[in-house]
Structures are given as structure tokens and as C-alpha cells.
C-alpha positions in Angstrom: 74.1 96.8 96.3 73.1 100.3 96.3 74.4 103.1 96.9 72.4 103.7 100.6 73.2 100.3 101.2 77.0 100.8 100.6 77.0 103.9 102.2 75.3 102.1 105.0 77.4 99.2 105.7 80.3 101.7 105.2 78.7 103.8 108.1 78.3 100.4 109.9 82.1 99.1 109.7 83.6 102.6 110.2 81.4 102.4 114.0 82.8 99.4 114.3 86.5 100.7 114.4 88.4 101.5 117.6 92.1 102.2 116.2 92.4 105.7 116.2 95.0 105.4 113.5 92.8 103.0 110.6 90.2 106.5 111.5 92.8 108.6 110.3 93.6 106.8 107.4 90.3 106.7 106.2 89.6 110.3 107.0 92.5 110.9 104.9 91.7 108.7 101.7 88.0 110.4 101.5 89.6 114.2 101.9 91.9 112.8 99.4 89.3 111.8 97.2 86.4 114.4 98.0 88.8 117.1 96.8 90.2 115.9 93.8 87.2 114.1 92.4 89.5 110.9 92.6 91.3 111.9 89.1 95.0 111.9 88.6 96.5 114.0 86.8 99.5 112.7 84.1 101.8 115.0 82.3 101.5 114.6 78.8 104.6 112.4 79.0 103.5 110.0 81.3 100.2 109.6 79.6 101.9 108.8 76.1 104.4 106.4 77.7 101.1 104.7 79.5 99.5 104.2 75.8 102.7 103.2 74.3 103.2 100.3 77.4 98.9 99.4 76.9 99.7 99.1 72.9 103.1 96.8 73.2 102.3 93.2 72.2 101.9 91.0 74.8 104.5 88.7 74.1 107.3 91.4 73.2 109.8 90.3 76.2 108.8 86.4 76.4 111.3 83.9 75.6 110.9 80.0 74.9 112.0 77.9 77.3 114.8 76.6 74.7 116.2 80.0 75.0 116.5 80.8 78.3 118.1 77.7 79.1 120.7 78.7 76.3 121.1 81.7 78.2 121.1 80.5 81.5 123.3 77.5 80.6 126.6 78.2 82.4 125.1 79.6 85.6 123.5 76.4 86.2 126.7 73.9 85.5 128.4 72.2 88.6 131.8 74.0 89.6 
């Protein structure tokens, strides 16, 4: 799709709203947007705590099946 034809069919379903409330929200979102180039900005922080979470291995808090029943096992006996 292109970008007249996006902006289009946008144009299209917005005329096609009637809640005065979903008009607000959207006019909302695109000020949002318009004005801060749709960037967020993370503290340095944050940003090193993202990379540190996107470098973890992927199986760093999996357990087998073998141990999670072990240490499960006396929450799931009879009283």
C-alpha cells in the first residue's frame, strides 16, 4: 500500500466515525505523535537494563518439567 493510499483509507475510516470520544482519541495519538516525532526517550538506565534483558539467554528462567514438579510436589498432594 502506499502512502496516499494509507492516508486515504485513513481519511476514509476516520469519516466513517461517529463517537465523538474514538475522534478524540485519535486526535490525541497523532498530536502525540506529530510532536515528538514518535521517539521515546530512555534514561540511560533504562536503556542499559533494556540491552541487558534483549542479551539474557533465552532459556535463563526455564525449568524442566522434572523440576517443577519437585518443586511443586507438596502443593499438589491430597490433605
Amino acid at each position: 500500500m502506499t502512502l496516499q493510499q494509507r492516508q486515504s483509507h485513513l481519511i476514509q475510516q476516520i469519516n466513517l466515525v461517529k463517537d465523538e470520544n474514538i475522534l478524540m482519541m485519535l486526535e490525541d495519538e497523532l498530536s502525540y505523535h506529530l510532536n515528538n516525532k514518535g521517539a521515546v526517550e530512555l534514561s540511560e538506565f533504562d536503556l542499559n537494563e533494556l540491552i541487558s534483558l534483549a542479551d539474557e539467554p533465552d532459556d535463563k528462567d526455564i525449568v524442566s518439567e522434572t523440576e517443577y514438579r519437585k518443586a511443586t510436589e507438596r502443593w499438589r498432594t491430597k490433605l
